[in-house]
C-alpha positions as a Markdown table, in Angstrom:
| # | Residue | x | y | z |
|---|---|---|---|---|
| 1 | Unk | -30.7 | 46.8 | 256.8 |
| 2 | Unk | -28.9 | 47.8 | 260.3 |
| 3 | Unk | -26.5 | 45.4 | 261.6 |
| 4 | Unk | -25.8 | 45.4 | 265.2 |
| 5 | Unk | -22.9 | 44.2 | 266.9 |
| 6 | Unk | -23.2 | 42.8 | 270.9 |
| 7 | Unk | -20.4 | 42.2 | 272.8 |
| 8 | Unk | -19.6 | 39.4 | 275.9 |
| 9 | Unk | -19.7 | 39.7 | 279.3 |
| 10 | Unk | -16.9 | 42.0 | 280.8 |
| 11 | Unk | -16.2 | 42.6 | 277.2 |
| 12 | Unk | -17.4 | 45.9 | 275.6 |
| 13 | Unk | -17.9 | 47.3 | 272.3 |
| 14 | Unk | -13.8 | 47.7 | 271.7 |
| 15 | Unk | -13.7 | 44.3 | 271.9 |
| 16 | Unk | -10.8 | 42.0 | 269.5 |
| 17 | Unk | -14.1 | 40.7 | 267.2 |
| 18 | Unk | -16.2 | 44.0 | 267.2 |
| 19 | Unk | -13.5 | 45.5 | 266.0 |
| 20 | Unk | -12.4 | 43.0 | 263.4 |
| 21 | Unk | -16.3 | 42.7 | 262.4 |
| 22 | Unk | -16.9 | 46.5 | 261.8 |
| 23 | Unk | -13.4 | 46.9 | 259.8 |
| 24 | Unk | -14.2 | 43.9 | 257.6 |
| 25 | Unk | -17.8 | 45.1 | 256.9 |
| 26 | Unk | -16.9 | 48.7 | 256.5 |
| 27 | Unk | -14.8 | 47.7 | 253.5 |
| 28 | Unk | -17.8 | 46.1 | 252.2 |
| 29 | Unk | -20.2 | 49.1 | 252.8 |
| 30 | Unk | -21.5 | 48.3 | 255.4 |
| 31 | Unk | -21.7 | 50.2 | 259.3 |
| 32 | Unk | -21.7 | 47.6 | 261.7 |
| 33 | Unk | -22.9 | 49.5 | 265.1 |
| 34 | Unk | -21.3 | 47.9 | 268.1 |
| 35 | Unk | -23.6 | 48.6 | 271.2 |
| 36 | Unk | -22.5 | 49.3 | 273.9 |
| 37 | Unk | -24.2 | 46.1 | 277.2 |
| 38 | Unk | -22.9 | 47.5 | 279.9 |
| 39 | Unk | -26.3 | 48.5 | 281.1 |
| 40 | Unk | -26.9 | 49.8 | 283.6 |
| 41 | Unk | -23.4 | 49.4 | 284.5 |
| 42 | Unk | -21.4 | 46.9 | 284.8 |
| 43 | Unk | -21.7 | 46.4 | 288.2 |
| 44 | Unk | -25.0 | 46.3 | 288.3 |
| 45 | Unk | -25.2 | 44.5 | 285.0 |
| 46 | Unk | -28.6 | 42.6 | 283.6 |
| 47 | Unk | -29.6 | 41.0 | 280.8 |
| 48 | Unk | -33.5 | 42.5 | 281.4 |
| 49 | Unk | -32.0 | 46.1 | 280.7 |
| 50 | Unk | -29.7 | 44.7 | 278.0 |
| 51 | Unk | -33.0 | 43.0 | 276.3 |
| 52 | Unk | -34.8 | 46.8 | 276.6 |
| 53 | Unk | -31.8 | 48.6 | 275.2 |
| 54 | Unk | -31.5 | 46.4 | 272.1 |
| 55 | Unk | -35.2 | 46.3 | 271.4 |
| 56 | Unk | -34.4 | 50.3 | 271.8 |
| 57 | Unk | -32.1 | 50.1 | 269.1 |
| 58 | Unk | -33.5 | 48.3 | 266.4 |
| 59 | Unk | -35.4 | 50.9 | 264.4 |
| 60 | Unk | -37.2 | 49.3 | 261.2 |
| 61 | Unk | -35.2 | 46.2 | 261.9 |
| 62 | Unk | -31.9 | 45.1 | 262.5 |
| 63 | Unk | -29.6 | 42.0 | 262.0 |
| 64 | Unk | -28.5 | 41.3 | 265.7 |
| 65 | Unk | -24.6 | 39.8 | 265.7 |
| 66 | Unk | -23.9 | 38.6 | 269.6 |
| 67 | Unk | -21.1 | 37.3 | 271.4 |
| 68 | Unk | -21.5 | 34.7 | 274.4 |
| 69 | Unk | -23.8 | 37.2 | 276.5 |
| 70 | Unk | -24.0 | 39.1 | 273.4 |
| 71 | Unk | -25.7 | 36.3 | 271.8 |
| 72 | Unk | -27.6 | 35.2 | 274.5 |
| 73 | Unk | -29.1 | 39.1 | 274.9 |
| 74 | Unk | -29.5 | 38.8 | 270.8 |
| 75 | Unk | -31.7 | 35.5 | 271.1 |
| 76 | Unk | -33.6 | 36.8 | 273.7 |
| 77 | Unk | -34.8 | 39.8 | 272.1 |
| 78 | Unk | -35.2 | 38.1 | 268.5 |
| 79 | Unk | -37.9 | 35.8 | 270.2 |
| 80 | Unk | -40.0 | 38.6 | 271.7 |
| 81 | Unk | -39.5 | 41.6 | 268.9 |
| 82 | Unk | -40.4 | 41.0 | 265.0 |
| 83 | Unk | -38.1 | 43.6 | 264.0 |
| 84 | Unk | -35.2 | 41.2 | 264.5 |
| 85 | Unk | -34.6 | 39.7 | 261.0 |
| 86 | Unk | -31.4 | 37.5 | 261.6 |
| 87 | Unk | -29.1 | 36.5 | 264.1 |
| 88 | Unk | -25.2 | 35.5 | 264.2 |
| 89 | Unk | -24.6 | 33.9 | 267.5 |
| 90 | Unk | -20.9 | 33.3 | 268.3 |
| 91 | Unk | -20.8 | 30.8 | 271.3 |
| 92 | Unk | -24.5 | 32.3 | 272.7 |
| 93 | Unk | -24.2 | 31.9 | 276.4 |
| 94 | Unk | -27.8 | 30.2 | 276.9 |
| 95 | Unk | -28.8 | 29.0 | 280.3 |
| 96 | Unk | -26.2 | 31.4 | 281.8 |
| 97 | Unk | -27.0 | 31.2 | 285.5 |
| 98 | Unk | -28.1 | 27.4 | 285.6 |
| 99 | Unk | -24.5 | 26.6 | 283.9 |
| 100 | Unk | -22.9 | 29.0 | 286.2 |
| 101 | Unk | -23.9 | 28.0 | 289.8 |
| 102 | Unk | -23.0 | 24.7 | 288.4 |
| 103 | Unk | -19.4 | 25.1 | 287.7 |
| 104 | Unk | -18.8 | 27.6 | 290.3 |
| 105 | Unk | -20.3 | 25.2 | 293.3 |
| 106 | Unk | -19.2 | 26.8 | 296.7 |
| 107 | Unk | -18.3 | 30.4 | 295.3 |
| 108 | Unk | -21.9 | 30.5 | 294.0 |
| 109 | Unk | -22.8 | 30.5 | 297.6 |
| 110 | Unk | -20.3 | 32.8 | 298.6 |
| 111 | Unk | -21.6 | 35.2 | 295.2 |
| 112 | Unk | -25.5 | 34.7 | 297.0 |
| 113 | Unk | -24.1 | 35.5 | 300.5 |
| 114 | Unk | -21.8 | 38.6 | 299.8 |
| 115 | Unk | -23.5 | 39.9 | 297.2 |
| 116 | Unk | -20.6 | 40.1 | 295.1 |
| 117 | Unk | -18.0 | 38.5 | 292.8 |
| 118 | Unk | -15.2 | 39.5 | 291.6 |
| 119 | Unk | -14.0 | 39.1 | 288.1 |
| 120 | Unk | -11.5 | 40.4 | 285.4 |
| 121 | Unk | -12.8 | 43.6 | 283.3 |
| 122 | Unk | -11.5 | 42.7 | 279.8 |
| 123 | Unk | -11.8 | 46.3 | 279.0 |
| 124 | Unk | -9.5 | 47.6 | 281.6 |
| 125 | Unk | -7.5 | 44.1 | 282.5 |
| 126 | Unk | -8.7 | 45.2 | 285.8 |
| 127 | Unk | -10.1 | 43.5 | 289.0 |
| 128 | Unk | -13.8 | 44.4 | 289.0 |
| 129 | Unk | -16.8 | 43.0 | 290.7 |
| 130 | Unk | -20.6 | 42.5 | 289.5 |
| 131 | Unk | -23.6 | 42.2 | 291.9 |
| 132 | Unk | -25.9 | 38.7 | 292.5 |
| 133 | Unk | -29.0 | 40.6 | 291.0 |
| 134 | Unk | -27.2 | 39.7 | 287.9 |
| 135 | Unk | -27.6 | 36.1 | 287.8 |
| 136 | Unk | -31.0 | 36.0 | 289.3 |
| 137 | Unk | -32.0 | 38.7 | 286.5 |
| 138 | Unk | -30.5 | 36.2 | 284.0 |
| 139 | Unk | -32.2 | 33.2 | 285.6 |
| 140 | Unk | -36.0 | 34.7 | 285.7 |
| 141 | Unk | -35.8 | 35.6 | 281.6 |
| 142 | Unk | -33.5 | 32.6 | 280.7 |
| 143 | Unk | -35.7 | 29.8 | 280.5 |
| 144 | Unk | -35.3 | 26.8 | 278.7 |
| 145 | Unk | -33.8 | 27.9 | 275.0 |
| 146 | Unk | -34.9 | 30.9 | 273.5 |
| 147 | Unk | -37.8 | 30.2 | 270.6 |
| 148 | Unk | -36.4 | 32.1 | 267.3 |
| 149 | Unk | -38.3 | 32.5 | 264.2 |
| 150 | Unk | -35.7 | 34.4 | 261.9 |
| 151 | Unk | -32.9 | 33.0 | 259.5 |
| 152 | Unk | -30.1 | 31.9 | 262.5 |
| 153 | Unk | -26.3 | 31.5 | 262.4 |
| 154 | Unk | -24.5 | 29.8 | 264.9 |
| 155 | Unk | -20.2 | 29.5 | 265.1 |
| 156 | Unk | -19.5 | 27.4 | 268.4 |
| 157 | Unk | -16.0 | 26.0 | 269.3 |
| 158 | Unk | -15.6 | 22.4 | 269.8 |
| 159 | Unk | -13.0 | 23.2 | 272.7 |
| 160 | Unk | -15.0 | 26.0 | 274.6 |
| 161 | Unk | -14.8 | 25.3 | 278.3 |
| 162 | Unk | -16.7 | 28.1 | 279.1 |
| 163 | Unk | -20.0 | 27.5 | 277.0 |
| 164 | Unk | -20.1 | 24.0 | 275.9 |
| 165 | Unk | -20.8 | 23.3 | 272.7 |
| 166 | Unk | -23.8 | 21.2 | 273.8 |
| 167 | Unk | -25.8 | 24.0 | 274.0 |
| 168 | Unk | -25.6 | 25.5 | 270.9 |
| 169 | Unk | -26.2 | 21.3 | 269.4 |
| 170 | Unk | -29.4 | 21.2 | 271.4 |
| 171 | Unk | -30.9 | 24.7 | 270.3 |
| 172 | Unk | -30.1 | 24.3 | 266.6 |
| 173 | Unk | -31.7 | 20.9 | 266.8 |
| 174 | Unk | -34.8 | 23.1 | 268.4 |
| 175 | Unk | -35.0 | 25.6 | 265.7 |
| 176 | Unk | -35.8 | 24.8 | 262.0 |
| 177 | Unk | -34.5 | 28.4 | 260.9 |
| 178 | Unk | -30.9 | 27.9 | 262.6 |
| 179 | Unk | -27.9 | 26.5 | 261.0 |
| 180 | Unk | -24.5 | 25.1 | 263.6 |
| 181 | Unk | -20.9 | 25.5 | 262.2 |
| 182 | Unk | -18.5 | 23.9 | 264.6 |
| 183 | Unk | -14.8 | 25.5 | 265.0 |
| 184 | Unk | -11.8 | 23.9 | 266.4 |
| 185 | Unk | -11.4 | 26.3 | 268.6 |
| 186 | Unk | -12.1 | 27.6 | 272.6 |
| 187 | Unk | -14.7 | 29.9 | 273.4 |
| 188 | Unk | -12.8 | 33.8 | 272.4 |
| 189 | Unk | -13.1 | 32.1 | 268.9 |
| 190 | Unk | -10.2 | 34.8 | 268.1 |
| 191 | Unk | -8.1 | 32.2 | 265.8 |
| 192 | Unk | -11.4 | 31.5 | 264.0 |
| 193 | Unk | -12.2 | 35.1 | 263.1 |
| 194 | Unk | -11.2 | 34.6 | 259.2 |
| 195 | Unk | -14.1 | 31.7 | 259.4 |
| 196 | Unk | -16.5 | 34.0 | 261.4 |
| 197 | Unk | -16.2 | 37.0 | 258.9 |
| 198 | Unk | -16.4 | 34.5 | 255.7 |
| 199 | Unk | -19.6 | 32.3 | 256.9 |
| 200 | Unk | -21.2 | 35.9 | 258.2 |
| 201 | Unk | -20.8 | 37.9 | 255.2 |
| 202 | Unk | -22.6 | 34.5 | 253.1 |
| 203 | Unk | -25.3 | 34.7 | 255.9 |
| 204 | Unk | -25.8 | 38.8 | 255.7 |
| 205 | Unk | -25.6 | 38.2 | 251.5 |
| 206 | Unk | -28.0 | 36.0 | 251.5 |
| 207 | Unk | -30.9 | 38.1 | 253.6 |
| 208 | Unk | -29.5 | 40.7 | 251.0 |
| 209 | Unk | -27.5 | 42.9 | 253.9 |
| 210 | Unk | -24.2 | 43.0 | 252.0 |
């Protein structure tokens, strides 16, 4: 069984955890494919064309693991395509736009009126910018919380400020397939990774991917 790995936003497949996540399952036997969201680039990035890449991508059928955006994009497509037969979603960003023009308040208007916003490339460590068509992408498919079917893992910080752990509480309570294991940590999850790798090799062992 495939098992593909789906980075953050302004993250990309080189990212601290894809890396760590191929290199620990390679040593197990497994290829972990880390896809590459920045689609159609990152300027112009949305999560409709990241939803049609990954449903591009899964073959026979695939074991989505997503990151924040990653995991939101992961959700999204394991509601709508059957060939989706797991999910690991570290700190899923669900409700993206709604929680964003909350917390940003007046730059949200000033993202609407430009047309852009600026923001740090973690790739580069760069200034970069991303167009408003993103969040009103996001907003149009991002409705409610996504409605998954298939076996579900879900590793959430108790201390992330940027995607509170609320939101991963209320869709596990949602979904009778999903299981929440709550971190002491912020939303990177980076000091957890020794937990993340250990409770997602037991989840891919048990659908009989390891």
């Amino acid at each position: 069984m495939r098992v593909l790995y789906l980075h953050g936003f302004a993250s990309g497949p080189d990212s601290t955890k894809g890396v760590a996540f191929a290199r620990h399952f390679a040593e197990r036997g497994v290829e972990l494919e880390r896809i590459n969201l920045r689609v159609p680039s990152f300027e112009h990035l949305r999560l409709s064309a990241m939803i049609e890449k990954l449903c591009g991508e899964l073959g026979d059928g695939a074991i989505l693991i997503g990151s924040s955006l990653g995991g939101l994009a992961a959700a999204r497509v394991a509601e709508r395509d059957p060939r989706v037969n797991g999910l690991v979603l570290l700190a899923p960003a669900f409700q993206l736009a709604a929680r964003w023009r909350e917390t940003l308040g007046p730059a949200w208007d000033a993202w609407k009126t430009t047309g852009w916003r600026e923001v740090i490339d973690y790739t580069t460590n760069a200034p970069a910018r991303v167009d408003f068509g993103f969040v009103e992408d996001a907003a149009a498919i991002d409705v409610g919380f996504p409605r998954v079917t298939v076996p579900t893992l879900v590793l959430h910080g108790t201390r992330d400020e940027v995607v509170a752990i609320e939101s991963s509480r209320t869709f596990v309570a949602g979904c009778a397939t999903a299981r929440l294991v709550e971190l002491d940590d912020g939303h990177e999850l980076v000091a957890s990774l020794p937990r993340l790798l250990t409770e997602t090799e037991s989840f891919l062992r048990a659908l009989s991917a390891v």
